[in-house]
C-alpha positions as CSV (number, residue, x, y, z in Angstrom):
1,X,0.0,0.0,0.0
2,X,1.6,3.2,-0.9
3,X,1.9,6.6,1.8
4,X,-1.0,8.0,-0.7
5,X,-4.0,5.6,-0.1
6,X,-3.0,5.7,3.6
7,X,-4.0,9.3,3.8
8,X,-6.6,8.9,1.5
9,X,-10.3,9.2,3.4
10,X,-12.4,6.0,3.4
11,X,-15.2,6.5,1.1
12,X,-18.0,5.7,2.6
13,X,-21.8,7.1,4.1
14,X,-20.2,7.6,7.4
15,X,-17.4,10.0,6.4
16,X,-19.5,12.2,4.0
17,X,-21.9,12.8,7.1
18,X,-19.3,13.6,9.1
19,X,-17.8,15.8,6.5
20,X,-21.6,17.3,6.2
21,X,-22.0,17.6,9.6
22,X,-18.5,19.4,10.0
23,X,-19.4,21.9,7.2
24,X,-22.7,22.6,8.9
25,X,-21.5,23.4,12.4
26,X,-18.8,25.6,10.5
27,X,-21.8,27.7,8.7
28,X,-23.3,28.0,11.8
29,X,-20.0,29.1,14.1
30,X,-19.4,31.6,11.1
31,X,-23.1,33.6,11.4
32,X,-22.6,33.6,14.9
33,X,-19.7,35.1,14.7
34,X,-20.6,37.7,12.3
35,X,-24.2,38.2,13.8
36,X,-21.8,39.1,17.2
37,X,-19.9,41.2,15.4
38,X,-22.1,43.5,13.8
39,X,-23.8,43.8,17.3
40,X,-20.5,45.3,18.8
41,X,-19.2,47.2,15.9
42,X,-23.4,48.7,16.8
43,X,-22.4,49.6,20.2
44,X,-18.6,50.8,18.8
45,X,-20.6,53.6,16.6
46,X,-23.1,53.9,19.0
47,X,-20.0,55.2,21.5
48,X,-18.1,57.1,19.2
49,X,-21.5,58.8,17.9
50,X,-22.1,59.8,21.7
51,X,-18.6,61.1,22.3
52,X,-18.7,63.3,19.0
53,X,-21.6,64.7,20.6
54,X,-20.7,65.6,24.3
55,X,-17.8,66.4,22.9
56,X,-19.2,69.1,21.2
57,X,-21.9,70.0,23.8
58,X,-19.2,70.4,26.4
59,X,-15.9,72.1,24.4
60,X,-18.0,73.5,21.1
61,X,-21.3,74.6,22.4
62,X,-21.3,74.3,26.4
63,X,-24.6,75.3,28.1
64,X,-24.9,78.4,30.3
65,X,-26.5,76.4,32.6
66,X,-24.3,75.0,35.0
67,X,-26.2,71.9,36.0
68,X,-26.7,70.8,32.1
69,X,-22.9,71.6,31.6
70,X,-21.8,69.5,34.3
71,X,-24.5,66.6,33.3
72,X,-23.0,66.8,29.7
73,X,-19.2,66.6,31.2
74,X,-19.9,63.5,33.1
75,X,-21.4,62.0,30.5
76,X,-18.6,62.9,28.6
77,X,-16.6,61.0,30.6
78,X,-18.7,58.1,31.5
79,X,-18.6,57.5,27.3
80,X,-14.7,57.6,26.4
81,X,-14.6,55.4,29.5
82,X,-16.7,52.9,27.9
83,X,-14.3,53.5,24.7
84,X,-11.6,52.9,26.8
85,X,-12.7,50.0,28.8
86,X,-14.3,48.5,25.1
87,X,-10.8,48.0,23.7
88,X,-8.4,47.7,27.1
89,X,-10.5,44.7,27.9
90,X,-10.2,42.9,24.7
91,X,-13.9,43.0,23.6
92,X,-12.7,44.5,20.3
93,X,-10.0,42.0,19.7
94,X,-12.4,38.9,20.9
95,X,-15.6,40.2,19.4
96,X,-14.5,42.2,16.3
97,X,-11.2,41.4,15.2
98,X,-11.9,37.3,15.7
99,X,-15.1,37.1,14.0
100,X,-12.5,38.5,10.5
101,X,-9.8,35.9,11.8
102,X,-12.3,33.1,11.9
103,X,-12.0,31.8,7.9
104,X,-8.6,32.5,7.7
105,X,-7.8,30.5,11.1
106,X,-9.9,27.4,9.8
107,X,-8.3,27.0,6.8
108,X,-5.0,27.0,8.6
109,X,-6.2,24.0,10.4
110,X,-8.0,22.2,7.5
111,X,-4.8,22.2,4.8
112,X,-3.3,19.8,7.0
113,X,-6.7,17.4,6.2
114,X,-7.0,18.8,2.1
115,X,-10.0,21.1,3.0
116,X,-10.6,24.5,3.0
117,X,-14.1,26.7,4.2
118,X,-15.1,28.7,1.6
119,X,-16.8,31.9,3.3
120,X,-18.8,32.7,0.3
121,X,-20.4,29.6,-0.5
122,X,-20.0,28.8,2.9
123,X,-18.7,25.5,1.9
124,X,-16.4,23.3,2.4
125,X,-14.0,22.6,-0.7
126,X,-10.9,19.7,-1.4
127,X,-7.7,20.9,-2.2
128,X,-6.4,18.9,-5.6
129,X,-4.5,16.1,-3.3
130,X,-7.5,14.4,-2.8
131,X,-9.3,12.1,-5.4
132,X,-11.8,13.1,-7.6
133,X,-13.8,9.7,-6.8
134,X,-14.0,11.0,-3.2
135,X,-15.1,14.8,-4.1
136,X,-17.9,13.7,-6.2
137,X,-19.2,11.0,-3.8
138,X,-19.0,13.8,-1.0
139,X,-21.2,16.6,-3.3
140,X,-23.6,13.5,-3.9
141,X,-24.0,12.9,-0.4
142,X,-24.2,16.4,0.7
143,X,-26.6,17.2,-2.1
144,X,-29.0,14.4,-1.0
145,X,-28.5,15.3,2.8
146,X,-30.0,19.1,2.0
147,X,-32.2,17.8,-0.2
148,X,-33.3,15.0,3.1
149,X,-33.1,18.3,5.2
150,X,-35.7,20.3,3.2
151,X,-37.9,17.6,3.2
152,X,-37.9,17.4,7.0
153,X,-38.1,21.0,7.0
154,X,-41.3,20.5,5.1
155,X,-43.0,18.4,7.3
156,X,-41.8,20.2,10.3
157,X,-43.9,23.5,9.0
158,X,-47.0,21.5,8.0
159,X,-47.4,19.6,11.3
């Protein structure tokens, strides 16, 4: 038996729905991970929106009023806090910068099995090293588990 066929997958139902299974939970880690990240890149705007304007109320416009000046001041400061805390606690690198680091980081760990995610399709694709036998009996199977899915989908909504 040569080193090739020893790294070759086994062909076989099992595999495939592993393989399937695999792709699905990536799909579902990546739009968690981008659904969390535009909900903190929200609140990142929503800060920087709010410091622009205390900013101005307190160094541009401040009120004659000394009770609304001071309210606008500690507000002020209670925002670039928040800022400050947002990115000194690592919520920007965790939230933000991981959810852009996720594809990238998968792929790193999948060459080493001849697979690679493919954010667009959200897919997973075979580098060239593995058969073609075993990428077309994979797209079969995963075609006919979507197509098994749907169906159960179906009945789900009509019960």
């Amino acid at each position: 038996m040569d080193p090739t066929e020893e790294n070759e997958p086994r062909q076989n139902q099992a595999t495939y729905r592993d393989l399937v299974i695999f792709e699905e939970r990536l799909k579902g880690n990546m739009t968690r991970l981008l659904k969390r990240k535009r909900k903190y890149e929200a609140l990142l705007v929503g800060l920087f929106v709010f410091l622009a304007y205390f900013f101005y109320a307190v160094f541009i416009d401040p009120s004659k009023i000394f009770t609304v000046h001071l309210t606008n001041t500690i507000a002020l400061l209670t925002v670039a806090g928040g800022l400050v805390f947002f990115y000194r606690s690592g919520m920007y690198s965790e939230k933000i910068v991981y959810a852009q680091k996720f594809v990238p980081h998968c792929n790193n760990a999948l060459r080493a099995f001849n697979l690679q995610f493919n954010a667009q399709g959200k897919s997973l694709s075979f580098l060239p090293n593995l058969s073609k036998q075993f990428q077309e009996g994979f797209e079969a199977y995963r075609k006919q588990y979507h197509l098994r899915k749907k169906t159960r989908q179906a009945k789900m909504k009509k019960s």
